[in-house]
C-alpha positions in Angstrom: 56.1 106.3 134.5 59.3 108.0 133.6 59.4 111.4 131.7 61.1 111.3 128.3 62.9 114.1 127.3 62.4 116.0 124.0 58.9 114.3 123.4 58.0 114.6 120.0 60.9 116.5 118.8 64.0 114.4 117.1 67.5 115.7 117.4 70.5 115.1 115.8 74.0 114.3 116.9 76.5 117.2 116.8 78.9 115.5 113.9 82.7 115.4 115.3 85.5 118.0 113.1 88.6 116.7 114.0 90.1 116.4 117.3 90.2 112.6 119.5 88.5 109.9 118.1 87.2 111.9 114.7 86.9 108.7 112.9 89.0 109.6 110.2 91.8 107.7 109.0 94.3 108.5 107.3 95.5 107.4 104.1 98.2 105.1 103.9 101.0 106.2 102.0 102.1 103.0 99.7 98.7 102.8 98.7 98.5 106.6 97.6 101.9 106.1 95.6 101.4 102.7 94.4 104.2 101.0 96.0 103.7 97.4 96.1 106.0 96.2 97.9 108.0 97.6 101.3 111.8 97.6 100.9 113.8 97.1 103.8 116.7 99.1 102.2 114.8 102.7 102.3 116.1 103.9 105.7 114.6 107.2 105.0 110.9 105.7 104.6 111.6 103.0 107.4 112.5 105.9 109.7 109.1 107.5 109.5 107.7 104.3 111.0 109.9 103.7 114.1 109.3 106.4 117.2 112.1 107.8 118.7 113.2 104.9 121.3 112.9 102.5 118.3 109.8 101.0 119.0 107.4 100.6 115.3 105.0 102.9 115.3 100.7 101.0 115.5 98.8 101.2 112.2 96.5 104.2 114.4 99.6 106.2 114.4 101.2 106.0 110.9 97.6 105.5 108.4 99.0 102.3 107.0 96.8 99.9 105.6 96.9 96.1 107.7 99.1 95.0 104.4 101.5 98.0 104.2 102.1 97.9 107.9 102.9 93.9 108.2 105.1 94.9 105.1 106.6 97.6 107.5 107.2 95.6 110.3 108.9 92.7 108.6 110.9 95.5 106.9 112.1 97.1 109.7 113.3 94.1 111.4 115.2 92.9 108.6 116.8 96.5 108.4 117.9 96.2 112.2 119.2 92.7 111.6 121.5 94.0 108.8 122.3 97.1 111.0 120.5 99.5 109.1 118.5 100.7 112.0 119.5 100.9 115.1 117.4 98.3 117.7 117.0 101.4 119.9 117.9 105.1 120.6 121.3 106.5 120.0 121.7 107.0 123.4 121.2 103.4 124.5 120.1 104.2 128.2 116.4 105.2 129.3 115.8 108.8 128.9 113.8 108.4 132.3 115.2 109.9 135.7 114.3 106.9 137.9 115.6 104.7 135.6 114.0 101.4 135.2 112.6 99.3 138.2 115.1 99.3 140.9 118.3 99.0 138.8 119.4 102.5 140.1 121.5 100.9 143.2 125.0 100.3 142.8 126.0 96.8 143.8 127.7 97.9 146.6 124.5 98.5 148.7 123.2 94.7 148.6 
């Protein structure tokens, strides 16, 4: 028969503070001002919700609510379509030194 391990005594889980994986979500932010609906004409608010290379930020990431975020995502492509915001990063190229899967030889070397 196997030995059990703290026979008799019960013990508690250490509760997480912070850190990965706390459980804790945040709060999403048209909920908290009562915004009802997203407008795809607020650059500034749209901007908080698209990373750096242009890609739109997961609900994990920005604390929106399923609603808000759908509400962000349709937004966000309607502000691209209208040129708003740009599709990607200013730079237009990969910020990566390879480059991207075997595009770095010149046509010359085929």
């Amino acid at each position: 028969m196997a030995k059990q391990r703290n026979s008799g005594k019960t013990t508690r889980r250490r509760d997480k503070k912070g850190g990965m994986g706390s459980g804790r979500r945040k709060p999403c932010l048209f909920c908290k001002d009562k915004i009802e609906q997203v407008d795809y004409k607020d650059i500034e608010t749209l901007g908080k919700y698209v990373s750096e290379r242009g890609k739109i930020r997961s609900r994990r990431i920005t604390g929106a609510c399923r609603r808000h975020q759908n509400q962000v995502a349709t937004a966000v492509k309607r502000a691209r379509e209208l040129a708003l915001l740009p599709y990607v990063n200013d730079s237009g190229r990969d910020d990566r030194e390879g480059g991207s899967r075997g595009r770095g030889r010149d046509r010359e070397d085929r």
